[in-house]
C-alpha positions in Angstrom: -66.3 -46.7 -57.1 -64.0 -46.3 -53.8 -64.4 -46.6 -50.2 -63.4 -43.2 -49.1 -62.5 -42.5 -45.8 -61.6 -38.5 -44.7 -60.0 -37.8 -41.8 -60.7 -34.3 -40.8 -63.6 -34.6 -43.0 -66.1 -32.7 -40.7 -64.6 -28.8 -41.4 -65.4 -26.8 -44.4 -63.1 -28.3 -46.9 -64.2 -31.6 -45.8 -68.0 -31.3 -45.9 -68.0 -30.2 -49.4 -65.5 -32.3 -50.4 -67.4 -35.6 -49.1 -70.5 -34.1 -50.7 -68.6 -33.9 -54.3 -66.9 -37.2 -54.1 -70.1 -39.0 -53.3 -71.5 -37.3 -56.7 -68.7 -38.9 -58.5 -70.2 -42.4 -57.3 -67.3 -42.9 -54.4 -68.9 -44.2 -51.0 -67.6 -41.6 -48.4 -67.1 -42.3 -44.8 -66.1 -39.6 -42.1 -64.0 -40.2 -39.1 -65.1 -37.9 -36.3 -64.2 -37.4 -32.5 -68.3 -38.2 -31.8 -69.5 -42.1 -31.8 -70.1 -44.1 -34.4 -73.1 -43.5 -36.5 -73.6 -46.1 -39.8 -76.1 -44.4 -41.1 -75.0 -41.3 -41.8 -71.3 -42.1 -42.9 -69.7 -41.1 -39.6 -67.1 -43.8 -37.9 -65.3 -42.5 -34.5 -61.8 -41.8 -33.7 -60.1 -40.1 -31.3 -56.6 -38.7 -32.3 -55.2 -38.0 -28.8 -56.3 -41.8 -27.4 -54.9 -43.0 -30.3 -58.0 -44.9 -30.9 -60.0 -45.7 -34.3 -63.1 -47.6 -35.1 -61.8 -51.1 -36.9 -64.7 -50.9 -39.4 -63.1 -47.5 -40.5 -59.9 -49.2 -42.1 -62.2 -52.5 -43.5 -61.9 -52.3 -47.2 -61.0 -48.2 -48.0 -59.2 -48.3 -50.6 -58.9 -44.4 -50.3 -57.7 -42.5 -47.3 -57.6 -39.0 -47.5 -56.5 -36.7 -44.2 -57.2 -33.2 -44.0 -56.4 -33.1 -40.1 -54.5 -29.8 -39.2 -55.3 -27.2 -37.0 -55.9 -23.5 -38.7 -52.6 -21.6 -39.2 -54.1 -18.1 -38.7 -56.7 -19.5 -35.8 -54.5 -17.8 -33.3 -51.8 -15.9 -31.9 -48.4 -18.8 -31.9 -48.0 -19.3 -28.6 -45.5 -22.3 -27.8 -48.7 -24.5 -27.1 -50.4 -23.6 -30.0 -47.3 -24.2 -32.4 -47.0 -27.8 -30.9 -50.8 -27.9 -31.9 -50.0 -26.7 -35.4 -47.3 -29.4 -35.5 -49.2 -32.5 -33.7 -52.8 -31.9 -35.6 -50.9 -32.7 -38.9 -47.8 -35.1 -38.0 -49.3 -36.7 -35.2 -52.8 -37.8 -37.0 -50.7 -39.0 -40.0 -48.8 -40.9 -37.7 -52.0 -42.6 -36.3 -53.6 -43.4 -39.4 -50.4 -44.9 -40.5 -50.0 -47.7 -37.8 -54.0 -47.9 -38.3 -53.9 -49.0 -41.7 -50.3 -50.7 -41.6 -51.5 -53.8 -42.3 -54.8 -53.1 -44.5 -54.9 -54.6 -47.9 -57.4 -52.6 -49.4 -55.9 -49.7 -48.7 -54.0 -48.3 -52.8 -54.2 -44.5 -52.3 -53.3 -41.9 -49.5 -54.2 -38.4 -50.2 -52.3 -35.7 -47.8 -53.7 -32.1 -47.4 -50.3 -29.8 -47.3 -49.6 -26.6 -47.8 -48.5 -24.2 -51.1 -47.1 -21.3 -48.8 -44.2 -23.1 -47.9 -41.2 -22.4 -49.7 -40.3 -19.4 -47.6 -40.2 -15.6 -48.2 -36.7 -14.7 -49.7 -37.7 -14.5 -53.2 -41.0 -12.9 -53.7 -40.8 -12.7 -57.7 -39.9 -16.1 -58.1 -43.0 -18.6 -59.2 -42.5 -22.0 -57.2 -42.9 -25.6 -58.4 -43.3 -28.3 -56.3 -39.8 -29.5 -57.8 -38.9 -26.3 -55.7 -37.1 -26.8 -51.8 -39.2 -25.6 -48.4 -37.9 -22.6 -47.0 -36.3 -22.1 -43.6 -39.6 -20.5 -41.7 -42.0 -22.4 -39.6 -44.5 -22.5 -42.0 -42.1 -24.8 -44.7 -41.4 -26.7 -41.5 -44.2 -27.8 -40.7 -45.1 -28.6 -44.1 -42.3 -30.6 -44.6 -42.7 -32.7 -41.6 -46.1 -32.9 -42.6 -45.3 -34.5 -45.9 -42.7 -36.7 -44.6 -45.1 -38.2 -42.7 -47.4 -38.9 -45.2 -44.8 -40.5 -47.0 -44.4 -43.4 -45.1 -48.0 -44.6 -47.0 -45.2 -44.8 -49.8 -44.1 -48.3 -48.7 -47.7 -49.8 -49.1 -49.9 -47.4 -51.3 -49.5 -44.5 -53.8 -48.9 -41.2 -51.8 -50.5 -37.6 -53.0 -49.6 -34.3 -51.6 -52.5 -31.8 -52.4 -50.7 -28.1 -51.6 -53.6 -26.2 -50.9 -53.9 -22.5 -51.3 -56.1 -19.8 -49.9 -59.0 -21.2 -49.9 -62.5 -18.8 -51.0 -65.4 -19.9 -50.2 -69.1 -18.9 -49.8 -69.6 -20.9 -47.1 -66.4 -19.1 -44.5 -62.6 -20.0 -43.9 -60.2 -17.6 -44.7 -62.6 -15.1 -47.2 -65.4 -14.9 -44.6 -62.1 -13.9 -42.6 -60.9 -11.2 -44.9 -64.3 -9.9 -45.6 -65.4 -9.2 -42.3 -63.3 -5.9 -41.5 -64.2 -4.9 -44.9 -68.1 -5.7 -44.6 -68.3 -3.3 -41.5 -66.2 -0.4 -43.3 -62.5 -1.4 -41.3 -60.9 -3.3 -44.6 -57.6 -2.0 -45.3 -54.4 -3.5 -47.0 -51.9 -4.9 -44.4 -48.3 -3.5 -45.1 -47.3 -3.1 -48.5 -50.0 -5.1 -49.9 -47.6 -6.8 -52.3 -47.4 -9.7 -50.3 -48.6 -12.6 -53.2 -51.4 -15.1 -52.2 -52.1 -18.1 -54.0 -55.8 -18.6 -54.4 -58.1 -21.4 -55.5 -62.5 -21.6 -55.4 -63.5 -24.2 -53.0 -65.4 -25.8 -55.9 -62.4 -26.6 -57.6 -60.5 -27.7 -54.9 -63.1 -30.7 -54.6 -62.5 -31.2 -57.9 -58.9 -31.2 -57.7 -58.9 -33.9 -55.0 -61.4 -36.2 -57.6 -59.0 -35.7 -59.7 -56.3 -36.7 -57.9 -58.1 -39.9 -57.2 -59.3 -40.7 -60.1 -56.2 -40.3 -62.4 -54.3 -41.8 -59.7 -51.7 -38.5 -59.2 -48.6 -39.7 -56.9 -46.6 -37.0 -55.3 -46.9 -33.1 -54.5 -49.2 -30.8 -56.9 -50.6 -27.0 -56.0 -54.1 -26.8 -55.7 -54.4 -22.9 -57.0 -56.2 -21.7 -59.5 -53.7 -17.7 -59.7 -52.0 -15.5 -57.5 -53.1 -12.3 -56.2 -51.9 -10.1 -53.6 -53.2 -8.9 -50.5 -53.6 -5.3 -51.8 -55.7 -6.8 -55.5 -58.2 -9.2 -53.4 -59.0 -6.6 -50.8 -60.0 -4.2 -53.0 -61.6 -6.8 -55.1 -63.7 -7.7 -51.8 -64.3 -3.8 -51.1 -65.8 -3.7 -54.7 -67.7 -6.4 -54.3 -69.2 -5.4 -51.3 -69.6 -1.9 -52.6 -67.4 -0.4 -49.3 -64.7 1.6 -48.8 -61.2 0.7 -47.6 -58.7 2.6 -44.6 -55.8 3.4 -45.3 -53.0 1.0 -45.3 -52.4 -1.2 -41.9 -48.5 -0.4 -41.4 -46.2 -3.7 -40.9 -45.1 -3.0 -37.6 -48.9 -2.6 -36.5 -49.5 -6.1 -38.2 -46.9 -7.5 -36.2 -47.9 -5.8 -32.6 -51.7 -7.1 -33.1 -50.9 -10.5 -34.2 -47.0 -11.4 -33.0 -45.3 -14.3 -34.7 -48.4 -15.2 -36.7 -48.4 -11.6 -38.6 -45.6 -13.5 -40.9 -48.8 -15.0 -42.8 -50.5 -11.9 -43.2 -47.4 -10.0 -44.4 -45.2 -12.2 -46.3 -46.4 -14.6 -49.3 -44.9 -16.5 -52.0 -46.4 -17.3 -56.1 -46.9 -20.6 -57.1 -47.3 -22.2 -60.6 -50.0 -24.6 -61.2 -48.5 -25.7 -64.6 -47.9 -29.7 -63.0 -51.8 -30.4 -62.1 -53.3 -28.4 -65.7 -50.6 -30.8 -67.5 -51.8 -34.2 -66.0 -55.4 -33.0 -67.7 -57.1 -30.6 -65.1 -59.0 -27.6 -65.8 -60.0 -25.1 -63.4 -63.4 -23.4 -64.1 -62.9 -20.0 -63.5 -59.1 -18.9 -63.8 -60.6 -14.9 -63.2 -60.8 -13.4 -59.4 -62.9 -10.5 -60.2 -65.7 -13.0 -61.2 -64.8 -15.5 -58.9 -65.2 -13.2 -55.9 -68.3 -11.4 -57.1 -70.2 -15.0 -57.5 -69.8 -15.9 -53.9 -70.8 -12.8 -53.0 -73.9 -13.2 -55.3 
């Protein structure tokens, strides 16, 4: 059993993850921005003081930060890419000179990102061997990750690249689904655009994993690919609705600015490193996997 410790632990990946970790026998603790409260696990912090309850960094042996402010929560304004930027380098930063001198501390796991090796080369499959592109997405990613590899000096250092997450319970499905759920889905551009996908549920278990084999360095947390044409209709089905006709690119980009590079561009990643260190995912199959969260 490890003391866990998630930074960012509050959101949806973090709430189910906690809950999944502490069924593996780990004793999980959450930093949040509200006051300390012992008895339900919670320990404060506050990233832009700089601050961080002392008792946090006493004897976790595993730190795990999913800190990082929602790519597609807004339009990219110049103070919401320095957002984008701080919410992932800045926290790892803090947590860094927090737990500089620990001793208990043996494992950092970093949230990161597996759309980040840019958009040149859309029938290529990526490996995490593979170089960040030259957009702001691999940017950030890669800042991201070289600040989580300062940990390196005194722990081991994971990189989970996460894709698309689906879930029952929101993020970027609930997202999708919505236009489509009141009879406005439609395919954006071409609809060739490739999107790495993984279930939350395995995502958890991709981070136990992680932990528990003691994985150092970068591996994709995706189950396939798809492409935004495939899982909208898959949704449609689902939902028993019908779609519009395509959104055309140039609409994409007028409606959402800089940020309609996510919803228009994509890249395919292999998950081939994780499945040979030993893990299975539970359900490889989108159809399915779509249709059971929406019961």
């Amino acid at each position: 059993m490890e003391k866990i410790l998630i930074a960012g632990g509050s959101g949806l990946i973090g709430t189910g993850l906690s809950a999944h970790l502490r069924s593996l026998g780990h004793e999980v603790w959450i930093l949040t921005r509200k006051p300390s409260d012992p008895g339900h696990f919670f320990l404060h912090w506050d990233p832009s003081a700089k601050t961080i309850d002392p008792s946090a960094i006493e004897h976790t042996s595993v730190l795990i930060n999913l800190c990082g402010a929602e790519l597609a929560g807004g339009r990219w304004s110049k103070a919401r890419v320095k957002e984008l930027y701080d919410s992932r380098i800045e926290t790892t930063n803090l947590l860094f000179e927090a737990f500089k001198q620990s001793s208990a501390l043996k494992h950092y796991v970093s949230a990161s990102g597996a759309v980040a090796y840019g958009f040149e080369h859309p029938e290529k499959t990526y490996t995490e061997a593979d170089p960040f592109g030259n957009d702001m997405i691999s940017d950030i990613t890669r800042k991201w990750e070289k600040a989580a590899d300062q940990f390196g000096e005194k722990c081991l250092v994971s990189k989970v690249r996460i894709a698309v997450v689906l879930s029952k319970n929101g993020g970027a499905l609930a997202k999708l689904a919505a236009p489509v759920k009141k009879g406005f889905g439609a395919v954006l551009g071409s609809g060739k655009q490739v999107i790495p996908w993984i279930e939350d549920r395995d995502l958890f278990r991709v981070f136990g994993f992680v932990i528990d084999h003691q994985l150092e360095g970068a591996y994709h947390a995706a189950t396939g690919n798809t492409t935004n044409k495939e899982l909208t209709q898959v949704i449609a089905r689902a939902l028993k609705k019908r779609l519009l006709p395509p959104v055309p690119g140039f609409l994409v980009r007028l409606l959402f600015g800089k940020m309609a590079v996510m919803l228009l561009y994509g890249n395919r990643v292999s998950n081939d490193k994780i499945r040979s260190a030993g893990f299975s995912f539970e359900d490889g199959d989108l159809n399915s996997t779509i249709r059971r969260i929406f019961g």
